[in-house]
matplotlib code that plots the C-alpha trace (Angstrom):
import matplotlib.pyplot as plt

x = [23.3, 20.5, 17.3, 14.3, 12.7, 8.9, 6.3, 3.6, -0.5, -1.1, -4.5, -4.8, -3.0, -5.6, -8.5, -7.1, -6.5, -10.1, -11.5, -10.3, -6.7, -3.6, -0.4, 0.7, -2.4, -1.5, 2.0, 0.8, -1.1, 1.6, 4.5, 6.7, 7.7, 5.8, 8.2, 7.8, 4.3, 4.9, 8.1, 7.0, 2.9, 1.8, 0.4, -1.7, -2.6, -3.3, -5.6, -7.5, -7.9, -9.3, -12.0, -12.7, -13.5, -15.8, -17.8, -18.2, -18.9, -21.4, -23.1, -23.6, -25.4, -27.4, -28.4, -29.1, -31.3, -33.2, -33.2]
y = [-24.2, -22.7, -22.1, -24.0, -21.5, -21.4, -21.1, -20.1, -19.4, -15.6, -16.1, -18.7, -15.6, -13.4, -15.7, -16.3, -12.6, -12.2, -14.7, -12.8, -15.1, -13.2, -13.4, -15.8, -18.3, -17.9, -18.5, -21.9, -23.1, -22.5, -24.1, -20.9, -18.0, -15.4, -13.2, -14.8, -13.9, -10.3, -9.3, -11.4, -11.3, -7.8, -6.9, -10.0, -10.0, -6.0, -6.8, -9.5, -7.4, -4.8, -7.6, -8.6, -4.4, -4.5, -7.6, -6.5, -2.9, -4.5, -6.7, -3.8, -1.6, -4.6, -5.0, -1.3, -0.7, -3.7, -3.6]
z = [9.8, 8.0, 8.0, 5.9, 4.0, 5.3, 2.4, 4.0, 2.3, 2.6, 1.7, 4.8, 6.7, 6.1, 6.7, 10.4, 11.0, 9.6, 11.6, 14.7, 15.5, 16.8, 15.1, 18.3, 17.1, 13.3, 14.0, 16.5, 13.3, 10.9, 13.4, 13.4, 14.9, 15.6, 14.0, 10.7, 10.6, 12.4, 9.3, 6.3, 6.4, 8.0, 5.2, 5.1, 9.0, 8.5, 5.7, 7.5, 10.4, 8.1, 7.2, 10.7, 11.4, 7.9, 9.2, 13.2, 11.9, 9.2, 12.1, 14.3, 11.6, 11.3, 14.9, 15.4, 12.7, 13.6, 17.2]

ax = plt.figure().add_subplot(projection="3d")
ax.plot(x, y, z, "-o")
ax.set_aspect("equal")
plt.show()
């Protein structure tokens, strides 16, 4: 039996992963496996990650400088 071939956004990847969602929550919105997200989207996850770090590191600059 195979498979259906899961077309998932990338840019909706990112966005999650940005917004701070684990690759178990990204995988719960999609309806997959977590695999599918871990082997076929790092690089997407990574970079939203790498987004997430920008903004909280942005946001604490803020808060010192004005605090």
């Amino acid at each position: 039996m195979m498979s259906k071939k899961l077309d998932l956004d990338p840019d909706k990847i990112r966005a999650l992963a940005s917004f701070g969602c684990t690759i178990l929550d990204i995988a719960k919105y999609f309806q997959c496996d977590e695999s599918t997200i871990r082997k076929n989207y790092k690089a997407e996850f990574e970079s939203g990650l790498e987004d997430l770090k920008l903004s909280l590191i942005s946001v604490l600059l803020l808060v010192s400088i004005y605090f």
